[in-house]
N, C-alpha and C positions, 0 to 999 in steps of 0.2 A: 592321465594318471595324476593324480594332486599332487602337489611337492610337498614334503614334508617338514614340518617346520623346527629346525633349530633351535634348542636350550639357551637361553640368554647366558652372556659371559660371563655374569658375575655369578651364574648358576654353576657352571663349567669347574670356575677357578674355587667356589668353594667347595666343589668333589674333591678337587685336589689337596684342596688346601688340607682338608678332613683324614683323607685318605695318608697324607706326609706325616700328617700328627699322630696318626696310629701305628704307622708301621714305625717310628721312629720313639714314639711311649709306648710300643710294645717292646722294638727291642731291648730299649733301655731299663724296662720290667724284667724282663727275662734274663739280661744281665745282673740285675740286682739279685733277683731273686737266687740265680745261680751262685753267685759271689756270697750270700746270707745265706744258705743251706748247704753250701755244700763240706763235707764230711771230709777233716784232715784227717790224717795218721797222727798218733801221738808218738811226739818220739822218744820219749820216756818209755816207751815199750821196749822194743830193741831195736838196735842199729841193725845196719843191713850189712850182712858181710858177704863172702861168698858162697858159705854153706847155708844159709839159708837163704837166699836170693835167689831170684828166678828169670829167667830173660834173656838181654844182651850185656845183663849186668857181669853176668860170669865168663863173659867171652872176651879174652883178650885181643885189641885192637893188632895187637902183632903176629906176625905167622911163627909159627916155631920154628927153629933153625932144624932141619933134617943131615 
């Protein structure tokens, strides 16, 4: 059975090298991108009280005394 012959190293090290630079301008894309579009609340609309809140915002952290 023939041996099969190995990728030269500087073949190797530029997959890697390619491969670092994508995953790492990708994430930093998708960072941005997120950070650039993404959609605040304005808060000149209304505060948030407890009547109209929704969550664990209404839940107070202490138990009630019985």
């Amino acid at each position: 059975m023939p041996k099969e012959k190995e990728p030269p190293l500087w073949w190797t090290v530029l997959k890697l090298v390619v491969l670092a630079v994508g995953l790492i301008g990708g994430t930093g894309f998708a960072l941005w991108y997120v950070a650039d579009n993404q959609k605040l609340p304005d808060p000149a609309v209304a505060p948030v009280t407890p009547g109209n809140a929704w969550g664990i915002v209404i839940d107070s952290p202490l138990k009630p005394k019985r």
